[in-house]
C-alpha positions in Angstrom: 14.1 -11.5 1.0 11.8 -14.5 1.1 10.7 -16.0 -2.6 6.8 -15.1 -1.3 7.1 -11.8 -1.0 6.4 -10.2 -4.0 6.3 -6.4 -4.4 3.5 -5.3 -6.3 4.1 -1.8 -6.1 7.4 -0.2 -5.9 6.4 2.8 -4.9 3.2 4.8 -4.6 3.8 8.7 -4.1 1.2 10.6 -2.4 1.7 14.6 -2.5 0.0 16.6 0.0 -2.2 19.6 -1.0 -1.4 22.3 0.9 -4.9 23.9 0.0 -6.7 21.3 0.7 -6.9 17.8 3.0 -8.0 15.4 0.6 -7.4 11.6 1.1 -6.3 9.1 -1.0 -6.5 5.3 -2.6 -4.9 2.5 -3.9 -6.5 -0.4 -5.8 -5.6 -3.0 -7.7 -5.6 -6.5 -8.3 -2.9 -9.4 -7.8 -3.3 -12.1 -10.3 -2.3 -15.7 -8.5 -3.4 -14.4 -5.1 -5.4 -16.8 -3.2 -8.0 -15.8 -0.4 -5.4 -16.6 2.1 -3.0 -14.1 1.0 -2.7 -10.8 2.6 -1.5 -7.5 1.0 1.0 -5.3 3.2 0.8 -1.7 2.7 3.9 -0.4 4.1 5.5 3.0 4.2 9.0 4.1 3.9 10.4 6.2 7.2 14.3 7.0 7.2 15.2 3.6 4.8 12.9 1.1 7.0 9.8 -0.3 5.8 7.1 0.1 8.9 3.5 -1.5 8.5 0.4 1.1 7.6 -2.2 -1.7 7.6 -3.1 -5.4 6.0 -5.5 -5.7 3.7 -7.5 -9.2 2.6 -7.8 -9.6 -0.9 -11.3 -11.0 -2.4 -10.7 -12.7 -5.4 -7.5 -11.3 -5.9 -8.7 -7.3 -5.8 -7.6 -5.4 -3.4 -8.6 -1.6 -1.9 -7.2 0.7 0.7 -8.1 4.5 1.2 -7.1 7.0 3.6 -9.1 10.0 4.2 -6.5 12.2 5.3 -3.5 13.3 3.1 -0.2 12.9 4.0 1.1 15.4 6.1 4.8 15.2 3.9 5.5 13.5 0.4 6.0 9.8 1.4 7.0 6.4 -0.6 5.0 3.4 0.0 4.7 -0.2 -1.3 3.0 -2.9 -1.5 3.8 -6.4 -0.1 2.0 -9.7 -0.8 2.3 -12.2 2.1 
């Protein structure tokens, strides 16, 4: 893997409700990060890594919410780059 990436998350689990179709957020912040940095969130579909969105960072902080549950139990991480 490059030396740049770094992986700031392992793994964030989102369950789905079965009741009800509430979304869900991650936020953080990434110490060292410069303006020119982006964060990666990416999502784990049978053992490859496929791109959900890029998000800038503003002074190292970072946000990204979905409004929609996820239809199945899912890994994701996050990606500096």
């Amino acid at each position: 893997m490059n030396s740049k990436i770094i992986i700031c998350a392992a793994a964030v689990m989102v369950l789905a409700s079965c009741s009800k179709n509430e979304g869900w957020k991650v936020q953080g912040t990434v110490k060292g990060a410069t303006e020119k940095d982006t964060l990666y969130l990416e999502e784990s579909v049978a053992d490859n890594w496929h791109l959900v969105e890029a998000i800038a960072l503003k002074d190292g902080k970072f946000e990204y919410a979905s409004e929609q549950a996820a239809a199945i139990p899912s890994t994701y991480r996050l990606r500096l780059g």
